[in-house]
C-alpha positions as CSV (number, residue, x, y, z in Angstrom):
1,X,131.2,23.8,110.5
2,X,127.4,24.7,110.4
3,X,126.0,26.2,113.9
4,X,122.4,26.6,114.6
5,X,121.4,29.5,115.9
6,X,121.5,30.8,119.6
7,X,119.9,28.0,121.5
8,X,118.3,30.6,123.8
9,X,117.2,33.7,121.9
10,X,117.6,32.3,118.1
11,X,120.1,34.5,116.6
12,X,123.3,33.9,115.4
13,X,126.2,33.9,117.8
14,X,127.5,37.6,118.6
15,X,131.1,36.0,118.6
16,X,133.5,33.0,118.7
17,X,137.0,32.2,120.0
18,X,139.7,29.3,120.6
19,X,140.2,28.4,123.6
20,X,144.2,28.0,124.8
21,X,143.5,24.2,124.2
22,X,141.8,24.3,121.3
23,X,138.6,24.1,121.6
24,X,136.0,26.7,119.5
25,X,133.5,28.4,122.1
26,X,131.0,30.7,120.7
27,X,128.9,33.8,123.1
28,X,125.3,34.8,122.6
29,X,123.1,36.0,125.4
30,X,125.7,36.0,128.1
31,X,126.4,32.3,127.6
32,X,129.4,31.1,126.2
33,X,129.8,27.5,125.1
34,X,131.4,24.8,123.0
35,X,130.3,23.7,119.8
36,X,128.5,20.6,120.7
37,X,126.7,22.2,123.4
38,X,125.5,25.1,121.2
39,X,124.5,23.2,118.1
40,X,123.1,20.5,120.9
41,X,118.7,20.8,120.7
42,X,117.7,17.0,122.9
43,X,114.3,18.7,122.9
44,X,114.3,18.9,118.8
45,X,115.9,16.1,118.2
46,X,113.7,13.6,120.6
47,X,110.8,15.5,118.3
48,X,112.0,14.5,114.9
49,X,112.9,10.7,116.4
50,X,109.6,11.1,117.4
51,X,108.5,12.3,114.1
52,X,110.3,9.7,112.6
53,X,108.8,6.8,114.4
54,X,105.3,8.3,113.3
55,X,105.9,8.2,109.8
56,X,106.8,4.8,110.2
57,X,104.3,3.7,111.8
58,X,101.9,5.8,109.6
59,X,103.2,3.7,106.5
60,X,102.8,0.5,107.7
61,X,99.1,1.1,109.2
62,X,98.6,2.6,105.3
63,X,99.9,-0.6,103.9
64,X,97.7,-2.3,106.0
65,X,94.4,-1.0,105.0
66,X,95.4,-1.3,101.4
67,X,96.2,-4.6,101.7
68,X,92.6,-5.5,102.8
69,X,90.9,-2.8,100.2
70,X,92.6,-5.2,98.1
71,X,91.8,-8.5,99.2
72,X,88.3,-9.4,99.3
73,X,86.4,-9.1,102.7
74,X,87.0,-11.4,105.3
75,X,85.5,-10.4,109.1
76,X,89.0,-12.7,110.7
77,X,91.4,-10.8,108.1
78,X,90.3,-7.5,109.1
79,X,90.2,-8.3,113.2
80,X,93.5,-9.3,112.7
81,X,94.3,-6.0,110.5
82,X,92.5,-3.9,113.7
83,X,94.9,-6.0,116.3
84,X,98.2,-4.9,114.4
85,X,97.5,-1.6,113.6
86,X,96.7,-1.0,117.4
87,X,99.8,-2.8,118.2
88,X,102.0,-0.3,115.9
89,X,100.0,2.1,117.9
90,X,100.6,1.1,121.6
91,X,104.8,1.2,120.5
């Protein structure tokens, strides 16, 4: 079991316990809760999806623009390149 650190102050929990049915709760900063909710960060995690999605997109607009550097120069290819690359964008 790895916990992240307090989800309020950033230390490590002062102290942990079972609870009579079993459950692991774990105290820092007067707040006392279960393991999911303490190792829980929707914030942080809709970031790195974020993050995620980014690189993504990042690669195929890369892949893109190589793709014309490497084909000689047509005006309509290019347009076209410009429309999908905004469309990754706009997503």
């Amino acid at each position: 079991m790895d916990l992240k650190p307090c989800p309020f102050c950033g230390h490590k929990p002062v102290c942990g316990y079972y609870t009579e049915e079993g459950f692991q709760r774990f105290s820092c900063c007067d707040e006392w809760l279960s393991f999911d909710d303490w190792n829980t960060r929707p914030v942080e995690d809709a970031l790195h999806t974020r993050a995620v999605e980014a690189e993504r997109k990042l690669k195929v607009a890369v892949g893109a623009l190589r793709y014309i550097e490497q084909k000689s120069y047509d005006e309509s290819m290019a347009v076209e390149a410009v429309r999908a690359l905004r469309e990754i964008g706009d997503k």
